[in-house]
C-alpha positions in Angstrom: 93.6 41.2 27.8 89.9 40.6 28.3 90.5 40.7 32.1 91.9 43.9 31.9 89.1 45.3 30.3 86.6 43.6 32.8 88.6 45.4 35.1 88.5 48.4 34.1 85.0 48.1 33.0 84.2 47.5 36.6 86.5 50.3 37.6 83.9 52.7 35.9 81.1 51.0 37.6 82.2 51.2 40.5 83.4 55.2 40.5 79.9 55.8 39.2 78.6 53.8 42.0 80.7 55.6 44.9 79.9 58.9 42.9 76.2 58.9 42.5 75.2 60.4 45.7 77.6 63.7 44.7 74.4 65.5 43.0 72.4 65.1 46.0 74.4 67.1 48.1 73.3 69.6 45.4 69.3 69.6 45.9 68.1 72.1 48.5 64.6 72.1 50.6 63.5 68.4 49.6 63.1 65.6 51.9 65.1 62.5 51.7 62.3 60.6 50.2 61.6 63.0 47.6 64.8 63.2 46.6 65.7 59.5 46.5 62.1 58.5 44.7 62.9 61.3 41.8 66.7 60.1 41.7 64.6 56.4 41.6 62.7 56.8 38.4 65.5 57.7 36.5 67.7 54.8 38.2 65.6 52.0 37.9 62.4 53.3 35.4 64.0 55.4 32.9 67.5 54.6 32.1 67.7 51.2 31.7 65.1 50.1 28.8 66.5 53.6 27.0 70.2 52.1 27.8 68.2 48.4 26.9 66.8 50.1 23.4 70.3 51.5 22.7 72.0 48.3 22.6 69.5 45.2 22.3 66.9 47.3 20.3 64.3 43.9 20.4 64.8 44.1 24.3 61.1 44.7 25.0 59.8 41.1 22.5 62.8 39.2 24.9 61.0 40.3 27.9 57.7 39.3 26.3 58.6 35.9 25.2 60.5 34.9 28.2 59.2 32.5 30.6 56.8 34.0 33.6 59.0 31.9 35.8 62.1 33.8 34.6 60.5 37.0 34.7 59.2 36.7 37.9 61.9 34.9 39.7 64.4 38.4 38.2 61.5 40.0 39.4 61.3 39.0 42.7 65.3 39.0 43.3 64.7 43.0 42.7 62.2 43.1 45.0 64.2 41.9 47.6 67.3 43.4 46.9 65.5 47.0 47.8 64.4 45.5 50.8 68.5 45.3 51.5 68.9 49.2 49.9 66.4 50.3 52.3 67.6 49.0 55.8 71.5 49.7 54.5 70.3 53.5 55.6 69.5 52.2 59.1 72.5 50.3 59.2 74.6 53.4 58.6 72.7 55.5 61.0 73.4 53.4 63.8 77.0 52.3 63.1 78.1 55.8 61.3 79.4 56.3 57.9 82.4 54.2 57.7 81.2 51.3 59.8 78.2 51.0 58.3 79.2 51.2 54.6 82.5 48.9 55.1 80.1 45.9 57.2 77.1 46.4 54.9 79.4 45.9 51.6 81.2 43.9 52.9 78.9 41.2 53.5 76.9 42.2 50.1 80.4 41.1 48.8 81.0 37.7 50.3 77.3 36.6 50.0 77.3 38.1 46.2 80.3 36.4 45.2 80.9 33.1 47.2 76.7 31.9 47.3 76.3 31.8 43.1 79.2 29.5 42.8 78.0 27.5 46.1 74.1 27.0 43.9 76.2 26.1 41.0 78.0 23.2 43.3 74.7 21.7 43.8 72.9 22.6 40.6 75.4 22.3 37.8 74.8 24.6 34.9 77.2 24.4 31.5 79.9 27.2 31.6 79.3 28.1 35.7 81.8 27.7 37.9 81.6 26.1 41.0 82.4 26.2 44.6 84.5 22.9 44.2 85.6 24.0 40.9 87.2 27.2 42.4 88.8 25.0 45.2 90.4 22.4 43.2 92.3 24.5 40.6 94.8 27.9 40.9 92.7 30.9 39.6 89.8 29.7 41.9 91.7 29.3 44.9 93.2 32.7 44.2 89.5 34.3 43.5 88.9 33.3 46.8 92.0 34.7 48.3 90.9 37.9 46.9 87.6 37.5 48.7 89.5 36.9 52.3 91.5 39.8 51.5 88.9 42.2 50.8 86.5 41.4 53.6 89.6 41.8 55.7 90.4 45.1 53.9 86.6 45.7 54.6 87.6 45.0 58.7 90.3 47.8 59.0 88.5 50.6 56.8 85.4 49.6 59.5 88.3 50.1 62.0 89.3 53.2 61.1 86.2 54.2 61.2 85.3 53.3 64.3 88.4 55.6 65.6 87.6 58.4 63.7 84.3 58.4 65.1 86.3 58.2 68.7 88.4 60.8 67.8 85.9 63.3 66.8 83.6 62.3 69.6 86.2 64.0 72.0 84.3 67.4 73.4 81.3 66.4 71.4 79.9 63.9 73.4 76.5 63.9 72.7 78.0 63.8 68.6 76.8 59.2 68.4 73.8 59.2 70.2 72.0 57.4 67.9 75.1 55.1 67.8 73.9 51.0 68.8 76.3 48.4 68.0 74.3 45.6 68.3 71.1 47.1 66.9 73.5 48.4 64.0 75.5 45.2 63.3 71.7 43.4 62.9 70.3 45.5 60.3 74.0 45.7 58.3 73.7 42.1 58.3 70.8 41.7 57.1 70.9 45.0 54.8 74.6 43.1 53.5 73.1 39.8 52.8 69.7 41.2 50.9 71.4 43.9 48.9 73.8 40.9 47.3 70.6 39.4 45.8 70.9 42.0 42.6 73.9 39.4 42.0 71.4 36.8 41.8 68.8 38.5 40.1 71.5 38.6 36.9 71.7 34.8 37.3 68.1 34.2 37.6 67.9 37.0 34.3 70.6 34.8 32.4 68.2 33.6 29.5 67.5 36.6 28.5 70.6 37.8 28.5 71.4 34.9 26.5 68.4 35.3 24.0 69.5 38.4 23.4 73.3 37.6 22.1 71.4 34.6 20.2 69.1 37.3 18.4 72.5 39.1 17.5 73.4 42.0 20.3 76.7 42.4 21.5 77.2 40.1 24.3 79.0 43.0 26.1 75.3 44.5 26.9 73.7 41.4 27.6 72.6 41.7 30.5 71.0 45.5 29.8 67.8 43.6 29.0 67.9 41.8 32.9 68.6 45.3 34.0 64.9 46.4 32.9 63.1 43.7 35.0 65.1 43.2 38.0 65.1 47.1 38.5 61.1 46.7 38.6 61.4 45.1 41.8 63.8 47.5 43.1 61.7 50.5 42.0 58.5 48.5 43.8 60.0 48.8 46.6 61.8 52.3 47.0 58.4 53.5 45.7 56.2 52.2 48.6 58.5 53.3 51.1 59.0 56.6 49.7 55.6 57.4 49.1 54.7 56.3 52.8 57.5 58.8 54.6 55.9 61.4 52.4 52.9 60.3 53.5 53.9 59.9 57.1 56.3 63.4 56.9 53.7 65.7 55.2 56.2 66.1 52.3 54.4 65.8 49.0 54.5 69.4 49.0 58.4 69.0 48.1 57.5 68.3 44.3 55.1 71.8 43.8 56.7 74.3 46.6 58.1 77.2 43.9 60.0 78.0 47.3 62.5 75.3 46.4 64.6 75.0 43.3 62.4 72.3 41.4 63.9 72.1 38.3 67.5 72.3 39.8 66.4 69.3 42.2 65.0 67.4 39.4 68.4 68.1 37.6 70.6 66.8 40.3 68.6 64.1 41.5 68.0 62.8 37.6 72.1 63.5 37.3 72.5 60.7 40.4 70.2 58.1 39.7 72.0 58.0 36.0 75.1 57.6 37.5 73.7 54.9 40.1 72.4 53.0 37.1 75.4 53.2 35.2 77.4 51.4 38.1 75.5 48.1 36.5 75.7 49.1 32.9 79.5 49.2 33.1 79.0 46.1 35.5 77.4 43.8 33.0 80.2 45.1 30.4 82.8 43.6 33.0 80.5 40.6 34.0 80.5 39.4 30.2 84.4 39.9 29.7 85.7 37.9 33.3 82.2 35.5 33.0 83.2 34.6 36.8 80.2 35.7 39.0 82.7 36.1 42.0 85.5 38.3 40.5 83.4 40.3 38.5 80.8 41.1 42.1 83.9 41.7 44.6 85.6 43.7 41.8 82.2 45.4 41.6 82.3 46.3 45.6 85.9 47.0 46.0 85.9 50.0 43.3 82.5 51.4 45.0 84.5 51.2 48.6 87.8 53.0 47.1 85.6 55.7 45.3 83.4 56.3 47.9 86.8 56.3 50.5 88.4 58.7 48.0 85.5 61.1 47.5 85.8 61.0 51.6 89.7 62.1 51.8 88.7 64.8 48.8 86.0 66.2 51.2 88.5 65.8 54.0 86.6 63.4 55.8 90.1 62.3 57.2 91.3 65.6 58.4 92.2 66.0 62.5 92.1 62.4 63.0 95.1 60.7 65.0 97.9 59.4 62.5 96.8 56.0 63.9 92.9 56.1 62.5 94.7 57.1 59.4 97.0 54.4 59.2 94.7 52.0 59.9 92.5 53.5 57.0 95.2 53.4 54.7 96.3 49.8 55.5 92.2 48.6 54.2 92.6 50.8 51.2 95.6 48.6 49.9 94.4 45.5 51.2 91.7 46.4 49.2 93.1 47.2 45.9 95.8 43.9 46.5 92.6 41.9 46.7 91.7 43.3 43.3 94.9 42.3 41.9 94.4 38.8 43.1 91.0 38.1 42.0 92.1 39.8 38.6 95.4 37.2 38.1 92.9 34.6 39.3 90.7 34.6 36.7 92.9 35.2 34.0 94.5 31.9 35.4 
């Protein structure tokens, strides 16, 4: 029972996290930047310590007692992990939509789920499971299974994106100029390997997490209070970046034009970054119910690549491909969702 409600607890996470980016389509006249910073703020500034306050209410004396070296080291995993959210943009321009998203998450997923448990083989901590502890016994070895699966259900949505893009590109030649495979798979690399340090950042954010079940909270929300400081370092980043391509593009001007629909823009962009940051509130719900680092991360990423693949039929994404291309996008969609069976039975074993 308890891994059914991690699942579905990460099944919520993950329809927020292929959702969020919905509202945006809404603002009109702003920049990217502007957009995305505003959206920001409420993702990684706002929302959390008010989700934080809602359900470890002594959230802000755990962050003040906790050791600098936990703080900063949560810190620091933030910082980096907006590094990866920031070139995952580049990666998709130069792959396209599909490629880009399925290689990107796909590595976020292997490196997010496989390298905790690897640490743990060479640093033991009580209660962690380790790569040789997943080997040598059924559940692990079938957490694992659903890891293979998934990349490889990660591999045929890429795929099928890649013949979409071939399909459409008949008569439109000039449609993937900025299309570079090599370039593209680089940066999705690296974008896929940095954006899996947020998994890390939860580990590195464990005792206070654990101070705050010890101080009486709910252990389902535990992790709300890591959310606060490991979101800093995301937010450092985004913000510098942001603030130098409106800088660089002259479009400061977004947030006081009356031209543009500023209050609706705020609206929509606050609306996305809530539903971004509930991806992880609904993630730490599942984290504390399945306890495994790797079912509850590739869980995590499978539901955001199902949504987001969903939204895409709704919007009929799909529509005037070959019935090959769609085939082959439907073959990664159950590959997908049989590798969420398996890590589910896995860890219940």
């Amino acid at each position: 029972m308890e891994s059914l409600i991690g699942l579905i607890f990460h099944s919520i996470g993950g329809f927020s996290s292929g959702s969020f980016y919905m509202p945006y389509k809404k603002v009109k006249g702003w920049a990217w930047e502007s957009y995305w910073i505003v959206g920001g703020f409420f993702s990684w500034l706002i929302v959390p310590p008010i989700a934080a306050y809602l359900t470890i209410p002594n959230f802000t004396e755990i962050i003040a007692t906790a050791l600098f070296s936990v703080k900063s080291f949560t810190f620091l995993m933030g910082l980096i992990w907006g590094i990866g959210g920031l070139t995952y943009g580049l990666g998709v321009r130069y792959l396209g939509m599909s490629l880009g998203n399925s290689i990107t998450l796909g590595f976020c997923s292997a490196f997010g789920a496989l390298v905790p448990s690897i640490y743990y083989n060479f640093y033991p901590v009580a209660g962690k499971t380790s790569f040789t502890d997943m080997l040598s016994n059924t559940g692990g070895q079938l957490v694992l299974l659903g890891v293979l699966v998934c990349l490889v259900g990660i591999a045929f949505s890429g795929k099928a994106g890649m013949m979409k893009e071939k399909d459409f590109a008949i008569g439109h030649e000039d449609k993937d100029k900025d299309f570079n495979l090599v370039k593209g798979l680089i940066i999705a690399v690296i974008s896929g390997i940095l954006s899996s340090f947020f998994n890390y950042g939860i580990e590195a954010g464990k005792p206070m997490a654990e101070e705050a079940v010890l101080l009486g909270s709910n252990p389902l929300f535990q992790n709300n209070v890591t959310y606060v400081v490991l979101l800093w370092g995301g937010l450092t980043t985004n913000f510098v970046y942001c603030m130098y391509l409106n800088f660089k593009n002259k479009t400061f001007s977004d947030y006081t034009d009356k031209e543009n629909p500023i209050r609706k823009n705020i609206f929509f962009s606050a609306l996305a970054g809530t539903l971004w940051f509930l991806q992880f509130f609904f993630y730490g719900m599942g984290e504390s119910k399945l306890g495994n680092g790797a079912s509850s991360w590739i869980l995590h990423m499978a539901t955001i690549i199902l949504t987001a693949n969903f939204w895409g039929f709704y919007l009929k994404e799909w529509s005037g491909v070959s019935k090959k291309t769609f085939r082959t996008f439907l073959v990664g969609i159950i590959l997908i969702l049989a590798s969420i069976v398996f890590v589910g039975i896995g860890n219940s074993l």
